[in-house]
C-alpha positions in Angstrom: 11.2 14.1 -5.4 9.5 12.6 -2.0 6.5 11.3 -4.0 9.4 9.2 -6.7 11.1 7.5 -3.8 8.5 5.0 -2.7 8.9 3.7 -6.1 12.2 3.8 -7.0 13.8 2.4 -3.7 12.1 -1.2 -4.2 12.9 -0.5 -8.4 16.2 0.1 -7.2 16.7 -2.8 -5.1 14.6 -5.5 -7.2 17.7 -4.8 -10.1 20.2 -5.0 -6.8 19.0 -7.9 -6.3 19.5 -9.5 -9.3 23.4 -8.8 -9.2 23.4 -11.0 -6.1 22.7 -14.3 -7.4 23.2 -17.8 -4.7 24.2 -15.1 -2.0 21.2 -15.4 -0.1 23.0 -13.9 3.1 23.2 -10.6 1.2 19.7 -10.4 -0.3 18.1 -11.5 2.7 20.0 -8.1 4.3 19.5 -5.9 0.6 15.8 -7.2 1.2 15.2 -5.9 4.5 17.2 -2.9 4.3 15.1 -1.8 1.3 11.7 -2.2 3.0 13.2 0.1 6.0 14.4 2.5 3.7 10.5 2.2 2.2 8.8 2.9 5.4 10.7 5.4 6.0 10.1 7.2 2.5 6.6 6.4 3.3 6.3 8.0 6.5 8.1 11.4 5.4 5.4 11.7 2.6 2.8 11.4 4.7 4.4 13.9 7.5 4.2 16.2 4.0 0.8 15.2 2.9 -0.8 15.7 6.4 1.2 19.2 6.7 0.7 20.5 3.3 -2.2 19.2 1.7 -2.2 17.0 -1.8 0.6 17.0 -3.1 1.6 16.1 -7.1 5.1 16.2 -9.6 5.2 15.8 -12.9 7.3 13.6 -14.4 9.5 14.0 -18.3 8.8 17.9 -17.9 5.7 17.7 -19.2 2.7 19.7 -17.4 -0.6 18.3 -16.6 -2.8 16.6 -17.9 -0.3 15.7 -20.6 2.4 14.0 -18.6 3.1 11.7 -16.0 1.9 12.7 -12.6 2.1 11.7 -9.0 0.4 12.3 -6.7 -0.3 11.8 -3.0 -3.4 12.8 -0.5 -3.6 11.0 3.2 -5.2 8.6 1.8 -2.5 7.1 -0.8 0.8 8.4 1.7 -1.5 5.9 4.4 -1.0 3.4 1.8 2.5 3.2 0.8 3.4 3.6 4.7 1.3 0.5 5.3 2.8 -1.3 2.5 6.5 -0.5 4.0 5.0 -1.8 7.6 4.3 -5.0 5.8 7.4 -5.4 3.5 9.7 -5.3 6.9 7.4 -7.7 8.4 7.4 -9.9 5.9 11.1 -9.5 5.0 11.6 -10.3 8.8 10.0 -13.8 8.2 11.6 -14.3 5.5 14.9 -14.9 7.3 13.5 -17.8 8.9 11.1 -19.5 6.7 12.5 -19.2 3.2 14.9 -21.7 1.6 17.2 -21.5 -0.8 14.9 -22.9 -3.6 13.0 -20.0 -3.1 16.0 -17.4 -3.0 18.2 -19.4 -5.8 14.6 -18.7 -8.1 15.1 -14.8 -7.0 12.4 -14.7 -4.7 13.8 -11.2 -2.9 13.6 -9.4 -6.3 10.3 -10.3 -7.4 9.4 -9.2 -4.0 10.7 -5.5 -4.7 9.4 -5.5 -8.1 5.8 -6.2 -6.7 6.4 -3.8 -4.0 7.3 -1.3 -6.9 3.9 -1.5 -8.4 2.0 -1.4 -5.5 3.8 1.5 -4.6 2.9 3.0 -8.3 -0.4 2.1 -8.2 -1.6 4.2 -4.8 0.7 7.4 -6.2 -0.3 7.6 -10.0 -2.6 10.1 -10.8 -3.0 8.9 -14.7 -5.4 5.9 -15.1 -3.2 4.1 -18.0 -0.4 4.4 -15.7 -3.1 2.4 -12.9 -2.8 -0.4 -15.9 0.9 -0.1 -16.6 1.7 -0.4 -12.3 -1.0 -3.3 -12.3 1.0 -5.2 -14.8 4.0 -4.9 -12.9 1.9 -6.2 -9.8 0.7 -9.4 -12.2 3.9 -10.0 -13.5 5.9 -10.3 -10.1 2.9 -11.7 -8.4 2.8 -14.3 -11.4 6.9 -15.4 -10.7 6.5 -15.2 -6.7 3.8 -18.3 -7.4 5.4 -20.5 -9.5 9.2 -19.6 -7.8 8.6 -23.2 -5.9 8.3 -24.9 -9.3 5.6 -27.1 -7.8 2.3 -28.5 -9.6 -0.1 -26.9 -6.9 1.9 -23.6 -7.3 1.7 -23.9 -11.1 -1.8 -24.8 -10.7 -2.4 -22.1 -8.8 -0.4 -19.6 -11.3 -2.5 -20.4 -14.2 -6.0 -20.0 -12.6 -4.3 -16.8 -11.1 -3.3 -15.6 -14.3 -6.2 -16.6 -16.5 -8.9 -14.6 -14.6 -6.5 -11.5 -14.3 -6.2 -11.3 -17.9 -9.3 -11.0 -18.8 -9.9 -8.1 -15.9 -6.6 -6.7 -17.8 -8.7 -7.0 -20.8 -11.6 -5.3 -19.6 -9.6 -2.6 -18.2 -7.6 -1.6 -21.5 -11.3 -1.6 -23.2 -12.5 0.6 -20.5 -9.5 2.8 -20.7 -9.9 3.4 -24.6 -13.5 4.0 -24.6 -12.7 6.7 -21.6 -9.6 7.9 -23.7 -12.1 7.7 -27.1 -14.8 9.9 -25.1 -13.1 12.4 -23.5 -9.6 12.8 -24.6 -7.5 12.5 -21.5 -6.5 9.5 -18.9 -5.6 11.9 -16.3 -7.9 11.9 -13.2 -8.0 15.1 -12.1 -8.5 16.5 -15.5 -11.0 13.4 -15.6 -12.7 14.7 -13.0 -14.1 17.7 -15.2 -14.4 16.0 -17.9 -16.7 13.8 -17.3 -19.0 16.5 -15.0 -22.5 16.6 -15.8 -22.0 13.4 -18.5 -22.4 10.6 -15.6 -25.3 8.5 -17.6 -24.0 8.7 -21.2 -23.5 5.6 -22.4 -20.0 5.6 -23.5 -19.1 6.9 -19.7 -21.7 4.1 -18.4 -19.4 1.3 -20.5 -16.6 2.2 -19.7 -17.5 2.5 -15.8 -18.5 -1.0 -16.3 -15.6 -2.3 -18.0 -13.3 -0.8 -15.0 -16.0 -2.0 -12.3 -15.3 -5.5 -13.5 -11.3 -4.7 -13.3 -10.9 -2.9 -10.5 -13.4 -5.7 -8.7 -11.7 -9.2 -10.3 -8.6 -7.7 -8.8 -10.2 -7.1 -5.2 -11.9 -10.2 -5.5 -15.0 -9.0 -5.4 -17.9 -11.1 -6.9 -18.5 -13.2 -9.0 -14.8 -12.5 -10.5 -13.1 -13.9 -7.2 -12.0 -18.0 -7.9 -8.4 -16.6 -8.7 -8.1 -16.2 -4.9 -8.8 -19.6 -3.0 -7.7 -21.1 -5.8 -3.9 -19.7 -5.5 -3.2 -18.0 -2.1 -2.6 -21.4 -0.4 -0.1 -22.8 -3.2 3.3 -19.9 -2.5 6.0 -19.5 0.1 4.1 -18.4 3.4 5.6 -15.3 3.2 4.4 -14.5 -0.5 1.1 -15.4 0.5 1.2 -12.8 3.3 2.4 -10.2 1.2 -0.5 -11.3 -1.3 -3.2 -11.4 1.0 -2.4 -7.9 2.7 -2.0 -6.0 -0.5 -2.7 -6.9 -4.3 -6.9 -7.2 -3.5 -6.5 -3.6 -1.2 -4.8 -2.3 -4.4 -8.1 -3.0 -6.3 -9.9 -1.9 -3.8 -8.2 1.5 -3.8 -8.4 1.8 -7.4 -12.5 1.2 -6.8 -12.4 4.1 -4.3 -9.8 6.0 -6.2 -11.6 5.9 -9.8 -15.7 5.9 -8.1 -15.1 9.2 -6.8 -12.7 11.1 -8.3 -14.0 10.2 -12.4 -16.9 8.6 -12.1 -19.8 9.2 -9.4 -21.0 6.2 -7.3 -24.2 7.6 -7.0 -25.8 6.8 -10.3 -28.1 4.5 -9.8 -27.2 1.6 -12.0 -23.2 1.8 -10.6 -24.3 2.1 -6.8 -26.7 -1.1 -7.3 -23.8 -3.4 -8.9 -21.8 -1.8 -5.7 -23.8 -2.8 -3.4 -25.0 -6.1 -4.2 -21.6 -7.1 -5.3 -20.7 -6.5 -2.3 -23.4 -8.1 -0.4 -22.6 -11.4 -2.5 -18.6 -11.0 -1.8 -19.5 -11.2 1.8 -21.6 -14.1 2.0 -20.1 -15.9 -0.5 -16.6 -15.2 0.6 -17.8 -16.7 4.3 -19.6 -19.6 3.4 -16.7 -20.6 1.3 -14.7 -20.4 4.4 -17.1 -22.1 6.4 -16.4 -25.2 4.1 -12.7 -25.6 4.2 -11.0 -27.6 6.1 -7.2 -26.0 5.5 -6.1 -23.1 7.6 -5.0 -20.9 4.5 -7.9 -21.9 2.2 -10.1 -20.7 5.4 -8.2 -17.4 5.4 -8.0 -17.0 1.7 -11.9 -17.1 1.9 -12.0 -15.0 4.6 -10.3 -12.2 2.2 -13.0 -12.0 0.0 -16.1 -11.9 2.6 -14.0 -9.1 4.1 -13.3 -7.1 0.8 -17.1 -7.1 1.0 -17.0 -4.5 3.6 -14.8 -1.6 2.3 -16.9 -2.0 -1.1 -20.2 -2.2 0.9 -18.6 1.8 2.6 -18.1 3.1 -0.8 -21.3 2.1 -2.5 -23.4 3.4 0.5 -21.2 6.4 0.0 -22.2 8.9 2.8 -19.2 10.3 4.8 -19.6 7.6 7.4 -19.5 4.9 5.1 -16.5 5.9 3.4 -14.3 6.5 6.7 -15.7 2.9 7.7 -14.0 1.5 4.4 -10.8 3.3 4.4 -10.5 2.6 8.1 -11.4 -1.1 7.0 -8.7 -0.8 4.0 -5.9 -0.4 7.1 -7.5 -3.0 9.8 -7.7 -5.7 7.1 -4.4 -5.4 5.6 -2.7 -5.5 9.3 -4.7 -8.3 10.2 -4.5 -10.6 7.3 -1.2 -10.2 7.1 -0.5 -12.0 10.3 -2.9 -14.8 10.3 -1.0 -15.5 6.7 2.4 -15.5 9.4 0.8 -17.9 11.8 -0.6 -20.0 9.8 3.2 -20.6 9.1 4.1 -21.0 12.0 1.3 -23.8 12.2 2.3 -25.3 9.7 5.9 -25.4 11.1 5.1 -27.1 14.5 2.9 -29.6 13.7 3.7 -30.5 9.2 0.2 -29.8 8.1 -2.3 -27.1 7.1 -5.4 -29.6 7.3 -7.0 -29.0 11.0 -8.1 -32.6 10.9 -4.5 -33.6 10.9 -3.2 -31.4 13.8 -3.6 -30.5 17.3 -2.0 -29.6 20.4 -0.8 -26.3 20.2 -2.4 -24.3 22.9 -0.6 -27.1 25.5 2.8 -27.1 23.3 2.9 -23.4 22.9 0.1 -21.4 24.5 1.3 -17.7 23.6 1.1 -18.6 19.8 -2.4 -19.3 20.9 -2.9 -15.9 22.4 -0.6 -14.5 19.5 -3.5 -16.0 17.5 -6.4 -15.2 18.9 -5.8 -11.2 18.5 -5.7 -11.1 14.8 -8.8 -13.7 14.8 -11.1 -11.9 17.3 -10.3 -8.6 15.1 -11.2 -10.3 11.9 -14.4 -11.4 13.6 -15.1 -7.7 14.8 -14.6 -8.6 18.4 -14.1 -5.5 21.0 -12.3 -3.7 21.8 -9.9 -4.5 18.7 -9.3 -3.0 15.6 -12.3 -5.4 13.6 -14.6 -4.4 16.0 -14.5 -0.3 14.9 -14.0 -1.4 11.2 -17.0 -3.3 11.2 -19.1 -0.7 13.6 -18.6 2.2 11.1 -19.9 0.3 8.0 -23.0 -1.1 10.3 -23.8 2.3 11.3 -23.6 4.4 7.8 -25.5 1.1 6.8 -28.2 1.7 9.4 -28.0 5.8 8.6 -28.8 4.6 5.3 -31.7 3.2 5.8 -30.0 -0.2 4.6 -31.3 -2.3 7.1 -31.0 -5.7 5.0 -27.0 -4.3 4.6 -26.5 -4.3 8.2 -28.2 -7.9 8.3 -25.9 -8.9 6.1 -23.1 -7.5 7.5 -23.7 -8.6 11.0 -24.3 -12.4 9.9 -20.8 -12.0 8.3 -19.1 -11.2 11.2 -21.0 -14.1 13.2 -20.1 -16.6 10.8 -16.4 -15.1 10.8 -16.1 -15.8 14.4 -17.5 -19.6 13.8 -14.4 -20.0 11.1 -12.0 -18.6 13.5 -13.4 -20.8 16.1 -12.9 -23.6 13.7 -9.2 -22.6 13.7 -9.0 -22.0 17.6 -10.2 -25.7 18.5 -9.2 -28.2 15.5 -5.0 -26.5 15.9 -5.3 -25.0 19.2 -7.9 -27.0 21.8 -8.1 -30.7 20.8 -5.1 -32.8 21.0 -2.6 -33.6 18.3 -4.2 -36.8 16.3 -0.7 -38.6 16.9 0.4 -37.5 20.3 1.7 -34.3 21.9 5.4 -35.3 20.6 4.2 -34.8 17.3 4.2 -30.8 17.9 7.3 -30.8 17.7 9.2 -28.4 14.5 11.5 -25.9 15.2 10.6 -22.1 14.6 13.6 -19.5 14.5 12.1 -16.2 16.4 12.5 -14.2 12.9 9.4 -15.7 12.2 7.9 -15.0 15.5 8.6 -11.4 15.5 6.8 -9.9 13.2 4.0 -11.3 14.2 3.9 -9.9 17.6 4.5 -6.3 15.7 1.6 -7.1 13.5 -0.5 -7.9 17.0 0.7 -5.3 18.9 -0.2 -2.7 16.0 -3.8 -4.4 15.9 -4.3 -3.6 19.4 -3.1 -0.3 19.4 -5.4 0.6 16.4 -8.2 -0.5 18.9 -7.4 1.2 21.8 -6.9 4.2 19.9 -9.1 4.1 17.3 -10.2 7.7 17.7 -7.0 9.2 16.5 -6.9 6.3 13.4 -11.0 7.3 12.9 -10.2 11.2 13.0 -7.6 10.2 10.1 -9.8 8.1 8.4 -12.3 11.5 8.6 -10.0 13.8 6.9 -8.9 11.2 4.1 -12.9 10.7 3.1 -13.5 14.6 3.2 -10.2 15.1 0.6 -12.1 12.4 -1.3 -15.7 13.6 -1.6 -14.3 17.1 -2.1 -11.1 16.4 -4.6 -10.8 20.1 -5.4 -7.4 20.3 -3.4 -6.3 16.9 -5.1 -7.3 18.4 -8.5 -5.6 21.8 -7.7 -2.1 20.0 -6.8 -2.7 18.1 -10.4 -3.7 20.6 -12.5 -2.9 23.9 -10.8 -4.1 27.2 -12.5 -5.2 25.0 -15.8 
């Protein structure tokens, strides 16, 4: 039963939720309770998963591969404990920056429905049941944009929407031409399957059919203008919930589905990997290089940085891998919080644009250090938790022999730090444009705590990386060596 309850506490509460109409008071409590109640349920499983092994259930009493299965490792416990760290967080900041627009439009339940599929998608263990948990990601991710009712958020939603169906479409294809070829959908039973038949073309299609999926939904190139072209446009808090989990889903499903059923080591998958994601992180920072608007330079910033944990899983040695699941758990951390202060930004002085504000190192110069921790991470500064993320792709890259990878990925990071030094001295250094009255909105502290959680977790993964590394160590070795994963699916079949 400790694998069901990640999903069905936000299930649970999303339908709640929904019984609660105009009594914001109360969902704004149901809300946060819920996403305690989550972390908790997260932790527990992966107290189980790091005592026990893998762990599975099958769902409807039907035994594998024939049912419904769930199943956990580190790496997927890691991930729904993450995800409850965030949905306090961001239910935290919710309190003070949402209105009742947002709320009256249910705003709390979409929330814990999106929460419900993200949860479903890192604990499945049956790839239609990937599709069926992305759909419920879409679908609440879809209402939390347009819940303002706004033309940029409807904007937004259908440019959002449009690319996402067509990766939906490519990923039913895929799924039937895997279904067509080898009669299952479920992963572990995949996994022998489809040994030994790697370069047939039926398995080749379909691998490129759920390449282009799994990678529109990271944002990985060229299937990436959904991004910049929405995350800016919802509530600040939806945006941070956004940015810090639907691409990492699709980045776990890449890991996920390119090791466990399909083998990134055939030559024409692990070339598409890796220069995909060599062109995700230039393109994603040049992109943010232009902009001018602090979340259009973050939502950039997203996509140049989902360039890294897919550039770990194509070089796909040991190293490279524990450099892009250790990546996976930086990035959603850190993104997360520049989302919250780039609120809070927008609070004190009524504008995103940099060229329209100012001031805010002499009005409020612990926001500025607040700031510059998730920044100098991002940009792979040391001793924080960017810096080690960054180090352990660079050095499987150089192990590799991929020198031109670790160019690229070292140019990246430089050009990071001259977009967060962009940030730093057009809202931070140089004066407000009208005056240092102008910084002068109100933000409650429920909107300043969860940022300095967010920060305080940042440094701690960097001053203790070594224990966070060591984890990241045993979650790649369950990965390249699924036999335990497959045994807790399958059993003695």
């Amino acid at each position: 039963m400790i694998l069901v309850w990640p999903i069905v506490i936000p299930m649970l509460t999303a339908a709640l939720l929904l019984l609660l109409p105009n009594r914001f008071a109360a969902q704004r409590a149901v809300a946060l309770v819920s996403s305690v109640v989550l972390l908790g349920a997260g932790l527990l499983l992966l107290a189980r998963v790091l005592g026990e092994g893998p762990i599975a259930a099958q769902l409807g009493g039907w035994a594998a591969p024939f049912g419904i299965t769930l199943v956990a490792d580190i790496l997927s416990a890691a991930m729904v404990v993450i995800t409850g760290i965030i949905a306090v967080a961001v239910s935290i900041y919710a309190y003070g920056e949402l209105e009742g627009a947002d709320e009256a439009n249910g705003h709390h339940a979409l929330t814990q429905a999106l929460l419900t599929g993200v949860c479903g998608a890192f604990l499945t263990g049956d790839i239609f049941n990937l599709y069926v948990w992305f759909e419920v990601m879409l679908i609440a991710s879809f209402g939390l944009l347009v819940v303002g009712g706004g033309r940029a958020q409807i904007d937004g939603a259908v440019k959002y929407v449009g690319l996402n169906l067509i990766a939906t479409l490519a990923f039913l294809s895929g799924i039937g031409l895997l279904y067509g070829t080898t009669g299952t959908l479920n992963m572990a039973d995949l996994a022998g399957k489809l040994d030994g038949r790697q370069e047939e073309m039926a398995v080749l299609i379909s691998a490129a059919l759920l390449l282009f999926a799994f990678g529109a939904k990271a944002g990985m190139f060229p299937a990436f203008f959904w991004l910049p072209a929405s995350y800016h446009t919802p509530s600040i808090t939806s945006a941070a919930l956004f940015s810090a989990l639907l691409t990492k889903v699709g980045v776990y499903a890449l890991i996920r589905t390119f090791t466990l059923v399909y083998d990134v080591d055939v030559p024409a998958v692990q070339t598409v990997l890796i220069w995909g994601a060599v062109l995700t992180m230039v393109v994603g920072v040049l992109g943010a290089a232009a902009q001018s608007s602090v979340r259009r330079i973050l939502s950039w910033h997203i996509i140049s940085q989902i360039g890294y944990m897919i550039l770990g899983l194509a070089i796909y040695t040991p190293l490279a891998l524990v450099g892009a699941i250790f990546y996976l758990f930086h990035h959603i951390v850190v993104k997360a919080n520049l989302f919250l202060i780039a609120g809070v930004i927008k609070r004190l002085t009524g504008s995103e644009d940099l060229y329209k504000i100012g001031g805010l190192w002499k009005a409020k110069p612990w926001l500025g250090v607040l700031f510059l921790i998730p920044a100098l991470s991002l940009a792979g500064i040391p001793p924080l938790s960017g810096f080690w993320a960054k180090l352990l792709v660079i050095q499987a890259s150089l192990e590799a022999e991929g020198w031109l990878l670790a160019f690229f990925a070292l140019a990246v990071g430089l050009l990071t730090v001259f977009s967060m030094s962009k940030i730093w001295l057009e809202a931070f250094w140089k004066p407000h444009p009208d005056g240092d009255d102008a910084v002068n909105g109100h933000v409650p502290w429920s909107m300043y705590l969860p940022i300095i959680a967010l920060a305080a977790i940042t440094i701690f993964i960097g001053l203790f990386a070594g224990m966070f590394v060591d984890a990241a160590i045993t979650s790649a070795d369950q990965i390249l060596n699924p036999d335990a994963y497959i045994n807790a699916v399958l059993g003695g079949s």
